[in-house]
Wavefront OBJ file of the C-alpha trace (Angstrom):
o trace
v -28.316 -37.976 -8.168
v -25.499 -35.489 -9.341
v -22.838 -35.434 -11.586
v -19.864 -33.020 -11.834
v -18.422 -32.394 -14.627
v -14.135 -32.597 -13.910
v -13.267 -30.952 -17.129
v -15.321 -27.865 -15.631
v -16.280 -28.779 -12.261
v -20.134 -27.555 -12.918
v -22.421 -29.965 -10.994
v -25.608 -31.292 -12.643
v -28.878 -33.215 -11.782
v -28.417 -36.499 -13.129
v -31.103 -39.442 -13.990
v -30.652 -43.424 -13.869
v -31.749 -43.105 -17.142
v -29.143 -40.966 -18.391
v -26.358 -43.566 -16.873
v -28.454 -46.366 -18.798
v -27.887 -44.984 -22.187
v -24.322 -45.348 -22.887
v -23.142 -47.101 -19.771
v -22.386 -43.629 -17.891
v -20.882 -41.789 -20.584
v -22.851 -37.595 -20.832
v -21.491 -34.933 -22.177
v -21.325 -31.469 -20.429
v -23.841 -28.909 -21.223
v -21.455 -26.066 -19.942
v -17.971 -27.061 -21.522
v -19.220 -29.937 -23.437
v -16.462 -32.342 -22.416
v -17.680 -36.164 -22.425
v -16.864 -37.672 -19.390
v -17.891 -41.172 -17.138
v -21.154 -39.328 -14.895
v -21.235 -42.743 -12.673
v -17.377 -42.349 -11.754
v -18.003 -38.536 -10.936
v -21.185 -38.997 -8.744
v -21.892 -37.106 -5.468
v -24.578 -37.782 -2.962
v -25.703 -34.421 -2.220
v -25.140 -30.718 -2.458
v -24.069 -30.568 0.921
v -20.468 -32.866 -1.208
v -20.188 -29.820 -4.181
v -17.049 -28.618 -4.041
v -15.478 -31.713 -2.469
v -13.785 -34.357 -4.180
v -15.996 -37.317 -5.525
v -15.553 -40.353 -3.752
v -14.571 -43.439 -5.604
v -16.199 -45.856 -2.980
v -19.624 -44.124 -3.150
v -19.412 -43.857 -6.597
v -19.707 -47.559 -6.917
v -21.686 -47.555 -4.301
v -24.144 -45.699 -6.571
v -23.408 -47.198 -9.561
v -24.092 -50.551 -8.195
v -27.474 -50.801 -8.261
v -27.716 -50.182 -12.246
v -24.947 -53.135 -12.534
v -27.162 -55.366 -10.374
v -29.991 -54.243 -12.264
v -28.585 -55.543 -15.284
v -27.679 -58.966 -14.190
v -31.372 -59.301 -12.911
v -33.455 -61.761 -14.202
v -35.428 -59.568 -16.582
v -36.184 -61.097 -20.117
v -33.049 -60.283 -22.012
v -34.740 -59.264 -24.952
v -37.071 -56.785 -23.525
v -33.385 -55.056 -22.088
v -32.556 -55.096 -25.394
v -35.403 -53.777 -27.659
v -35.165 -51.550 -24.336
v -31.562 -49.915 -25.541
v -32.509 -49.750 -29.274
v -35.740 -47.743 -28.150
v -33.483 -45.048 -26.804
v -30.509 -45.225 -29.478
v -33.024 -44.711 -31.616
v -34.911 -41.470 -30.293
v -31.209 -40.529 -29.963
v -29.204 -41.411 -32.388
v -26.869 -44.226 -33.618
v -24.646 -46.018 -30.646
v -21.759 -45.167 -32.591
v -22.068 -41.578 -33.188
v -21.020 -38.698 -30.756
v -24.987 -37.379 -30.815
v -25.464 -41.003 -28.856
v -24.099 -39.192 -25.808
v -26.917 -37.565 -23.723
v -26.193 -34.094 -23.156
v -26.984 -32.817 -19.552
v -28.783 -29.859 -19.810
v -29.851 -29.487 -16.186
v -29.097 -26.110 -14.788
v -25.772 -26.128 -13.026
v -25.530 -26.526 -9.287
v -22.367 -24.315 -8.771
v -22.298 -20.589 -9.081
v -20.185 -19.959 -12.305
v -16.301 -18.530 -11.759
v -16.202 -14.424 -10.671
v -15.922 -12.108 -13.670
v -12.617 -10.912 -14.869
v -14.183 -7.834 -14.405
v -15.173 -8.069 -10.555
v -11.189 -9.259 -10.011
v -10.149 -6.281 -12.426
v -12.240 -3.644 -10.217
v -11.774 -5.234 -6.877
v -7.895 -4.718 -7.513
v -8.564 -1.076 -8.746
v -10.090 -0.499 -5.507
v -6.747 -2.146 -3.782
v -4.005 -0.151 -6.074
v -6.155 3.347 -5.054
v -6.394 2.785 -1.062
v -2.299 1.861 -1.480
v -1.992 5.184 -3.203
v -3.946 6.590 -0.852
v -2.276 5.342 2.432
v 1.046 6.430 0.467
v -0.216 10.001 0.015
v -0.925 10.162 4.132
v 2.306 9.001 5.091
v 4.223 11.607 2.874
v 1.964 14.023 3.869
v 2.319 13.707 8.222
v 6.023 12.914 7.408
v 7.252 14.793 4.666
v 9.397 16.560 7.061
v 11.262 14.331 8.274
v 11.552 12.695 4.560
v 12.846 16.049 3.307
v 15.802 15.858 5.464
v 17.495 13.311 2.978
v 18.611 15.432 0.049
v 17.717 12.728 -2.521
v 14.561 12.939 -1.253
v 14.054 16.047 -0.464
v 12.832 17.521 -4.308
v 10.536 14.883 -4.764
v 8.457 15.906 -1.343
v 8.644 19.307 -2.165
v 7.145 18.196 -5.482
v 4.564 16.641 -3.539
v 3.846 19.316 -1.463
v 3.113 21.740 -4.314
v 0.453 19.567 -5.289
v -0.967 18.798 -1.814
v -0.472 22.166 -0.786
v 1.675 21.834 2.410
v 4.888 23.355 3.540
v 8.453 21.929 4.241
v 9.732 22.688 7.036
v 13.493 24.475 6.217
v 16.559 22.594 6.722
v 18.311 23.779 9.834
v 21.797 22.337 11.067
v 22.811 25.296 13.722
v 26.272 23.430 15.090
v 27.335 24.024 10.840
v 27.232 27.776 11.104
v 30.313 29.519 12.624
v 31.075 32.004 14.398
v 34.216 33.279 13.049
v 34.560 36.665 15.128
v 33.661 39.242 17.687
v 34.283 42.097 18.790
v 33.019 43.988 21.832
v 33.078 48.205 22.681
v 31.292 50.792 24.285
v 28.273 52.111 21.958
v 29.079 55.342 20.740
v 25.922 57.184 22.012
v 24.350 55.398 24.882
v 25.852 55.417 28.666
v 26.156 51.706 30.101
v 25.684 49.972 26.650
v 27.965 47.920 24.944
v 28.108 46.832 20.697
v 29.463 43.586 19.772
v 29.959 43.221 16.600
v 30.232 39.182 14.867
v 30.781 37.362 11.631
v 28.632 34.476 10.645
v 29.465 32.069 7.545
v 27.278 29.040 6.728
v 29.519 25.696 6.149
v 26.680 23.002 5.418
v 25.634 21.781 2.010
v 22.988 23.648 2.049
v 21.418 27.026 2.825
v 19.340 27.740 5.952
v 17.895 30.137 7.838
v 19.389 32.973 10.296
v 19.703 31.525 13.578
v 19.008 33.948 16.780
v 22.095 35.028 18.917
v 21.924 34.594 22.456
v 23.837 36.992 24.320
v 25.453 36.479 28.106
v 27.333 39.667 29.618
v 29.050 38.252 33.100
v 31.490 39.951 35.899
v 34.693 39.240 37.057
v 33.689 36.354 38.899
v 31.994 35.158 35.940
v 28.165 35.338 37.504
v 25.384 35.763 34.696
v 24.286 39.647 35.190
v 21.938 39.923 31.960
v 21.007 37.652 29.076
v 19.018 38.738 25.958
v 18.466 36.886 22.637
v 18.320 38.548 19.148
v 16.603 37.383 16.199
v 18.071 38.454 12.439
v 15.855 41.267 12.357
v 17.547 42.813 14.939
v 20.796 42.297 14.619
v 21.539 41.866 10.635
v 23.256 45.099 9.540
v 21.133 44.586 6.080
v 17.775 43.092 6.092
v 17.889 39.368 5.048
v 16.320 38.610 1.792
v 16.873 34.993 1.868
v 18.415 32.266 4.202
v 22.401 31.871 4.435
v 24.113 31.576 1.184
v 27.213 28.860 1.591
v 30.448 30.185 2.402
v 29.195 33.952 2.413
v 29.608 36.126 5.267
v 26.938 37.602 7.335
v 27.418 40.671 9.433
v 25.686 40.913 12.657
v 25.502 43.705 14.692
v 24.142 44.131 18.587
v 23.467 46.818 20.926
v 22.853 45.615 24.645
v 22.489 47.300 27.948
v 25.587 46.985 30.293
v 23.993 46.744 33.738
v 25.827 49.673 36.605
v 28.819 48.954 34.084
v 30.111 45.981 35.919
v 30.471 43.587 32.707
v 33.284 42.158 31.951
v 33.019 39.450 29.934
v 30.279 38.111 26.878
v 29.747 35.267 25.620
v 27.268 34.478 22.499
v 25.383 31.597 21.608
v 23.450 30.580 18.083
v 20.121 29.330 18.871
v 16.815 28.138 16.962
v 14.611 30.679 16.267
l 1 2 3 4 5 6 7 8 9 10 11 12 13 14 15 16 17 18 19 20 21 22 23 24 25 26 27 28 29 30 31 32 33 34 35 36 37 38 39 40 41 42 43 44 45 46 47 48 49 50 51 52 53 54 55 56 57 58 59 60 61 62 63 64 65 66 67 68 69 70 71 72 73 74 75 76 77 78 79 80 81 82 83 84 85 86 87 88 89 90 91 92 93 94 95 96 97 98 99 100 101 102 103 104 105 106 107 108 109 110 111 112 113 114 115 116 117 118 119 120 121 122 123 124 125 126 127 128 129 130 131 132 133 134 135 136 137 138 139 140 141 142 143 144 145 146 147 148 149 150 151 152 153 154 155 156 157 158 159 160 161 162 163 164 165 166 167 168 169 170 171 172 173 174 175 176 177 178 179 180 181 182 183 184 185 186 187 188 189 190 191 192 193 194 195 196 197 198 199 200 201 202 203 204 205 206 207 208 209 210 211 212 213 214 215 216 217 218 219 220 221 222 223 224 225 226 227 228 229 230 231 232 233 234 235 236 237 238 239 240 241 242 243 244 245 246 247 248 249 250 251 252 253 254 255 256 257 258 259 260 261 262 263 264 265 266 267
């Protein structure tokens, strides 16, 4: 038969002989609690793990009941019962209580320290899976501001690049000016004024450039990047609230312009 233990819930191997001693009553080898084996009785190993069950546990513990009120020679039961309290020990003493000392049925509880690395393992693919998603989106993180330093941070360490902050409709166009160019034949210079108005510097944007007739048809388009048309190399992207000169040169096809228009564009 087995017992389990319900202070520790370690199973044992159990022997009729054991329940005889002290009508059931064993201490644990494991935990040493003292406990009733015959009310915490299973039938097999295929039950560890389960909850004992109170009708087969009498079931079981039948037998040694029926045993008792048998008729054997009552004194022969008896000299029986002093025989083992005295290889024992005295009925009235705690050493009375047979100890099991079978080797447990059960597997004992997991480590602490198999939890402790097993949710290592978990905290360091979170971190992991956290690095990735700042690293394929740390763009479009960045464009929050209060966000923004702490990516940047990130990226120093990673070694990747932000992509600038760009908001095109916040730069302005404040004025332009259009004449023939002082050396060439059929060329025009326009001259415009760029200020940045966001919250933030940014980068140059390109100038597209639209000359039309009088009928307002397209006749020539060309785009110009900073290099070509700051008046002072750019050093930096657009300061806020600071002026930037541009200056363009552009072909005026047989002479029949007659009106411009100009457009900021990404890069």
């Amino acid at each position: 038969m087995y017992a389990r233990c319900p202070a520790c819930q370690t199973t044992f191997k159990i022997t009729l002989a054991q329940l005889e001693v002290r009508s059931g009553l064993v201490r644990c080898g494991i935990c040493s609690a003292i406990f009733r084996a015959d009310k915490n009785l299973i039938q097999s190993l295929s039950d560890v793990g389960q909850p004992a069950d109170n009708a087969e546990t009498e079931k079981v513990a039948a037998p040694t009941a029926k045993r008792k009120r048998s008729g054997r020679n009552k004194s022969t039961a008896t000299r029986r019962r002093r025989k083992i309290g005295a290889e024992t020990a005295p009925p009235d003493e705690d050493a009375a209580i047979p100890i099991v000392t079978e080797l447990p049925v059960l597997v004992q509880p997991r480590s602490f320290w198999r939890a402790f690395f097993w949710m290592l393992g978990i905290l360091a693919l979170l971190t992991l899976l956290a690095g990735q998603s700042v690293y394929f989106y740390r763009n479009e993180l960045a464009v929050d501001p209060s966000w923004r330093p702490w990516v940047a941070k990130f990226c120093g360490y990673a070694g990747c690049e932000l992509r600038p902050l760009r908001d095109i409709g916040r730069i302005e166009l404040l004025k332009t000016t259009i004449a023939p160019h002082p050396k060439y034949e059929n060329a025009l210079r326009i001259r415009a004024t760029l200020v940045n108005r966001a919250d933030f510097p940014q980068p140059y944007p390109a100038m597209e450039v639209g000359l039309t007739n009088n009928t307002g048809t397209l006749l020539a388009r060309r785009i110009f990047f900073p290099a070509q048309y700051l008046e002072t190399p750019a050093v930096s992207d657009m300061s806020l609230n600071v002026i930037a000169n541009a200056l363009l040169d552009i072909t005026n096809p047989e002479g029949k312009a007659f009106g411009y228009e100009i457009r900021l564009v990404t890069p």
